[in-house]
C-alpha positions in Angstrom: -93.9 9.3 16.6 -96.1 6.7 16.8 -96.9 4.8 20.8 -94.2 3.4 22.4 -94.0 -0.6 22.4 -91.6 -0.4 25.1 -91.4 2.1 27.9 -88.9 2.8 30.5 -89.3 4.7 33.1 -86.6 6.0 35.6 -85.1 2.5 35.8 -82.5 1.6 38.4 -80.3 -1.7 38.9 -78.1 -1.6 41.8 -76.0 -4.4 42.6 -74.8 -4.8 46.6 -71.2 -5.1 47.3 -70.4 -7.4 50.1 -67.5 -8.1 52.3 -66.5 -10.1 54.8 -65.6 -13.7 55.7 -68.0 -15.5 58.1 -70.2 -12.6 58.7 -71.3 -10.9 55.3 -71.9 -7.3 55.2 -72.9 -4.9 52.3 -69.8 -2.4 52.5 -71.5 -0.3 48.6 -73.7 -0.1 45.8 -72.9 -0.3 42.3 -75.3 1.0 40.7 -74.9 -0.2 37.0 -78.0 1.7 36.3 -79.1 5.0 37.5 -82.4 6.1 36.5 -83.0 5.4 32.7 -86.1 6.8 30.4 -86.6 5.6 27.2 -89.0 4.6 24.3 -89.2 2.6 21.6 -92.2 2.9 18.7 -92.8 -0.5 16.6 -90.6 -0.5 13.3 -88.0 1.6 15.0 -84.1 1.2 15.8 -83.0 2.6 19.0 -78.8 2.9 18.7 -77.8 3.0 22.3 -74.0 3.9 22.6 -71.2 4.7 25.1 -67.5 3.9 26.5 -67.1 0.0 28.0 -69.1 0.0 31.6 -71.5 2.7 31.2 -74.6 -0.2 31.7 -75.5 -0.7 28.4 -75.4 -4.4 28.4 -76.9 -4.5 32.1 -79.9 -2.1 30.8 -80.6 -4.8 28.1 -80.4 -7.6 30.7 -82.8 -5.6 32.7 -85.6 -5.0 30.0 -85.5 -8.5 29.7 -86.0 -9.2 33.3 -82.8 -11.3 33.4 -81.3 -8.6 35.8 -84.5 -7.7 38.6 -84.6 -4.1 38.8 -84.2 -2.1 41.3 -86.7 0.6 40.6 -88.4 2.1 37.9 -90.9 0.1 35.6 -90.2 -1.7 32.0 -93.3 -1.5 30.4 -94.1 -3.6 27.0 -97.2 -2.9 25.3 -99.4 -1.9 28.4 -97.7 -5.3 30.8 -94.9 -4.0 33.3 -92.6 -6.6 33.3 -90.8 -5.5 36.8 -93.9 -6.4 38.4 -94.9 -9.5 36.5 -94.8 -13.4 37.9 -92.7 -16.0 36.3 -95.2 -17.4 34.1 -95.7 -13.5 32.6 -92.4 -12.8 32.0 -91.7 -16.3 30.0 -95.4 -15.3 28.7 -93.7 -11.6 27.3 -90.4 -14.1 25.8 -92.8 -14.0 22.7 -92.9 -10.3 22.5 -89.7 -9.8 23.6 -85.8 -11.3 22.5 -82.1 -10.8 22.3 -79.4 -11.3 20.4 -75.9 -11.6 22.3 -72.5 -10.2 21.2 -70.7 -13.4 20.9 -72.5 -16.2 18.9 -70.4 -18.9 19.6 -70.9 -18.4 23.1 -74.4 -17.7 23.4 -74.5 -21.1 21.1 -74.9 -24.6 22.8 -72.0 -26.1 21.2 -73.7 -29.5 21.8 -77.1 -28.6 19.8 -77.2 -28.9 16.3 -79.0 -25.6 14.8 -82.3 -27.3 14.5 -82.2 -28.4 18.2 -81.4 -24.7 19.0 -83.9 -23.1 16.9 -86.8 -25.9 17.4 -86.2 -25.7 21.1 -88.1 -22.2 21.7 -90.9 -23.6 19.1 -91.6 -26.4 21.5 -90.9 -24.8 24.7 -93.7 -22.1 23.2 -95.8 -24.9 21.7 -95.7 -22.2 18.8 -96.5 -24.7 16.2 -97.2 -28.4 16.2 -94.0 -31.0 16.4 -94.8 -32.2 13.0 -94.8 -28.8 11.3 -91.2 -27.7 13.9 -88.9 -28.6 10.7 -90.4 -26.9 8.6 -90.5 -23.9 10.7 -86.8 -24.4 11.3 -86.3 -24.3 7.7 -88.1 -20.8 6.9 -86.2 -19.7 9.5 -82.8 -20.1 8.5 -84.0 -19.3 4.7 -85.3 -16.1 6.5 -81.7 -15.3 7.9 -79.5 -16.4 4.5 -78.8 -19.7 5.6 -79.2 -22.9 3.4 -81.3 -25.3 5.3 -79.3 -28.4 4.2 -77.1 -27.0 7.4 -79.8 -27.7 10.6 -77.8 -30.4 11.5 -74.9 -29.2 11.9 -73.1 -27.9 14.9 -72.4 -24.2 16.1 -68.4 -24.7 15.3 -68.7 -25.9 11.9 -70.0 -22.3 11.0 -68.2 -19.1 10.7 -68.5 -16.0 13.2 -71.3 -14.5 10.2 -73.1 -17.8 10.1 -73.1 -18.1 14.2 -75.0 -14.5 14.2 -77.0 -15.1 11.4 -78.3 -18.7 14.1 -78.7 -16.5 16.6 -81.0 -14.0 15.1 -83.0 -16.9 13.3 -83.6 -18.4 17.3 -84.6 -14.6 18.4 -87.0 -14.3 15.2 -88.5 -17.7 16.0 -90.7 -16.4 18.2 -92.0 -13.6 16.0 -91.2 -11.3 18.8 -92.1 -7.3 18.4 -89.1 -6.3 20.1 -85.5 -7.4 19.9 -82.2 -6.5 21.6 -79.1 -6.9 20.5 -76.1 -6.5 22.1 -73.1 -5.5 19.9 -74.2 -8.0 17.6 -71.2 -7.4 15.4 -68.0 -6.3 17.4 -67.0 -10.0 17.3 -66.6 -9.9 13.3 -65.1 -8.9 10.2 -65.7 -5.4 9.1 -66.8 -7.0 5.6 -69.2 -9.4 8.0 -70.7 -6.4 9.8 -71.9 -5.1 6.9 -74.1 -8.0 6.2 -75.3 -8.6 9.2 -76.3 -5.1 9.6 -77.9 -5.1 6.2 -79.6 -8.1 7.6 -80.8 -6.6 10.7 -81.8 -3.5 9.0 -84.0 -5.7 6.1 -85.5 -7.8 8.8 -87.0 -4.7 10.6 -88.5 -3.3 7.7 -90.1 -6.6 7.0 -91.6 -7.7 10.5 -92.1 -4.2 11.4 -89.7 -4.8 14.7 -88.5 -2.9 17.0 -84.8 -2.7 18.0 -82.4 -1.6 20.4 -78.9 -1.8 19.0 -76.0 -1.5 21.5 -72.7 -0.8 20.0 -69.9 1.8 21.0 -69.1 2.2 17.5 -70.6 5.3 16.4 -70.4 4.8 12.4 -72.0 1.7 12.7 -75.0 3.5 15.0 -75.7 5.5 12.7 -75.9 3.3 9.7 -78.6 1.0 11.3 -80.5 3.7 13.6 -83.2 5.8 13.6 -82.5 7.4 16.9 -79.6 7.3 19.1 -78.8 7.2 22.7 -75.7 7.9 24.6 -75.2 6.8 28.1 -72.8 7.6 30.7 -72.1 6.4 33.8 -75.6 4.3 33.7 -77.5 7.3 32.7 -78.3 9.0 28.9 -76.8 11.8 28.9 -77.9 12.6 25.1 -81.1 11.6 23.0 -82.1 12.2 19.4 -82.3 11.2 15.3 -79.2 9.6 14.7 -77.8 11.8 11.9 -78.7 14.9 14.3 -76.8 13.5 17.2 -73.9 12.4 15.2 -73.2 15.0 12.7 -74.2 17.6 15.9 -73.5 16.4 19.5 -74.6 18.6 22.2 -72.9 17.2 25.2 -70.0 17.1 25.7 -69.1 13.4 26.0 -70.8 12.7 22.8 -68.8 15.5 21.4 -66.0 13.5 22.2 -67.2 9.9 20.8 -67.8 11.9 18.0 -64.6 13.0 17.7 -63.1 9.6 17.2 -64.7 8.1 14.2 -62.1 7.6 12.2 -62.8 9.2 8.9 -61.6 7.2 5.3 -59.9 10.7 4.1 -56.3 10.8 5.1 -56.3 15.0 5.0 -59.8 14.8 6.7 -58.3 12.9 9.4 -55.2 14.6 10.1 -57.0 18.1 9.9 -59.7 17.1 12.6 -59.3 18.1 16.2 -59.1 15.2 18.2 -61.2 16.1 21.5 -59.1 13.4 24.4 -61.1 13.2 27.4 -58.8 13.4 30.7 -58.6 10.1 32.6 -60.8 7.2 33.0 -64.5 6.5 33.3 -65.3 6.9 36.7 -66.7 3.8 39.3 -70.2 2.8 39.1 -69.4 1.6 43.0 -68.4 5.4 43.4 -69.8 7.9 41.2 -68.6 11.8 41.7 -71.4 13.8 42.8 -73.3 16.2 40.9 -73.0 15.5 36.9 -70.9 12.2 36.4 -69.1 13.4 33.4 -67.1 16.5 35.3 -64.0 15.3 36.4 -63.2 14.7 32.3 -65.4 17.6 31.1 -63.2 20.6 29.5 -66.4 22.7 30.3 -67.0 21.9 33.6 -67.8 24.6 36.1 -68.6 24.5 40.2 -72.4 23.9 39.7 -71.6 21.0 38.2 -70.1 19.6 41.3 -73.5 20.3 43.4 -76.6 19.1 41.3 -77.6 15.9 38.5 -77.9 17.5 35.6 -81.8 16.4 34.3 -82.5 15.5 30.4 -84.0 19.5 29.1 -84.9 19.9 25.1 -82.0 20.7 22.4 -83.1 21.2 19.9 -86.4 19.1 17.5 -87.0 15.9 19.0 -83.2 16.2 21.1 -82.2 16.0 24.7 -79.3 16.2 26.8 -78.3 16.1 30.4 -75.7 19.0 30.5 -76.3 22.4 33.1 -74.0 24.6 30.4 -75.8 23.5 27.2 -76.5 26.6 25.3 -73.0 28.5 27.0 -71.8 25.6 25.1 -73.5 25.6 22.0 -72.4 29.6 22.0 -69.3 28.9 22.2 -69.3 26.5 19.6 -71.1 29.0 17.0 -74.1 26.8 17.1 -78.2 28.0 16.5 
């Protein structure tokens, strides 16, 4: 692997719960993230997956300092960012961007597309105001976009277009790392695929690095080169994308595995369906000892008393599970 363009290192973001009418009193923690490690290399696709409130999207908003963190470091290219001023963190904006889940929200609806995508070209003084148009104009060439359009407004486009806007602003910068945040669970399967392709093309031509958050597992592993699955705000499992997918050590990804839906009708009714009991537990109250347990068909007593750490399984794979080869035995796996 080449060096990491963006480290993290055991990071933590806790948010206080309060209570109380006149006199305001912190009653919990919610701690949205728990002690996350992770690398990305330039030119490579992170897929970072799990169930709805597991801290994905908080993770993201903490890498970009929009969340402060509680502990750990986010490191990007050498610069730690959790201990950076204000002017160094809007400094690192160049280096560093996101692409949000829903375009039409993440759109001023009273900026035309030029306004939005000149604005971080000024704001940047990345080129001069007489040359801003043109800029504008590679850039929406760049994303499949007719130019013609800059001056027109967010909801004269479709949910496609919108995206394809919003990843023309995160490009403008010519950031080397860019985060995008279920960039297509707010469109058309037929959409997806473009925008994917998009994404996908885009890398390979800027040599960028991305995280791509997503639950869906199929499309993970479409886009990715390696995937991460995260539970509870930790990753519980960390490898190559077709090695994770096609053979999931822990058990939770064993069972996000287990419902991609496959296009084979036989395939599909043939396949054993692996239901996890209950629901995701509260970040406000985690269970003690591995997260996962109270839904875990494997789980044993020592998984009540200690945090199960990330060990090796397998070339280039982790995963946070104390039963991890009793597992695998059972399962007839090498």
């Amino acid at each position: 692997m080449p060096p990491p363009i963006l480290q993290l290192n055991d990071v933590k973001t806790h948010f206080p719960v309060e209570s109380g009418f006149f006199r305001r009193q912190q009653t919990g923690t919610v701690k949205a993230v728990d002690g996350v490690s992770l690398t990305v290399a330039r030119g490579e696709v992170l897929g970072l997956v799990g169930e709805s409130g597991c801290g994905k999207s908080t993770l993201a908003r903490t890498i970009l300092q929009l969340v402060p963190t509680t502990a750990g470091t986010v490191i990007l290219e050498g610069k730690n960012l959790t201990a950076a001023s204000s002017a160094e963190i809007l400094a690192a904006r160049h280096d560093l961007q996101m692409v949000f889940q829903d375009p039409f929200a993440s759109l001023n609806p009273r900026m035309t597309i030029f306004a939005t995508l000149a604005e971080p070209l000024i704001v940047h003084r990345v080129v001069p105001r007489e040359k801003v148009a043109e800029r504008v104009a590679l850039l929406m060439a760049k994303v499949g976009l007719s130019p013609q359009f800059m001056e027109k407004y967010p909801h004269e486009f479709s949910g496609g277009q919108r995206q394809r806007i919003a990843i023309a602003r995160a490009l403008a910068l010519e950031p080397k790392v860019i985060i995008a945040d279920e960039p297509v669970s707010a469109l058309d399967v037929s959409i997806q695929a473009q925008i994917l392709n998009l994404l996908s093309q885009l890398c390979r031509e800027m040599n960028l690095a991305l995280i791509f958050i997503a639950h869906d597992l199929s499309v993970v592993k479409h886009i990715s080169d390696r995937v991460a699955v995260m539970y509870l705000g930790k990753i519980v499992e960390l490898g190559p994308a077709a090695e994770v997918i096609e053979r999931p050590r822990h058990p939770y990804t064993r069972a996000l595995v287990s419902a991609i839906p496959t296009p084979n009708p036989e395939i599909e009714r043939a396949k054993k369906r692996l239901v996890l009991a209950g629901d995701p537990p509260s970040p406000l109250n985690p269970p003690a000892g591995c997260a996962f347990h109270p839904r875990c068909s494997y789980a044993q007593e020592k998984c009540k008393l200690s945090v199960p750490p990330l060990i090796p399984a397998g070339p280039n794979r982790e995963a946070a599970c104390l039963r991890l080869d009793e597992i695998a035995d059972q399962s007839g796996e090498t």
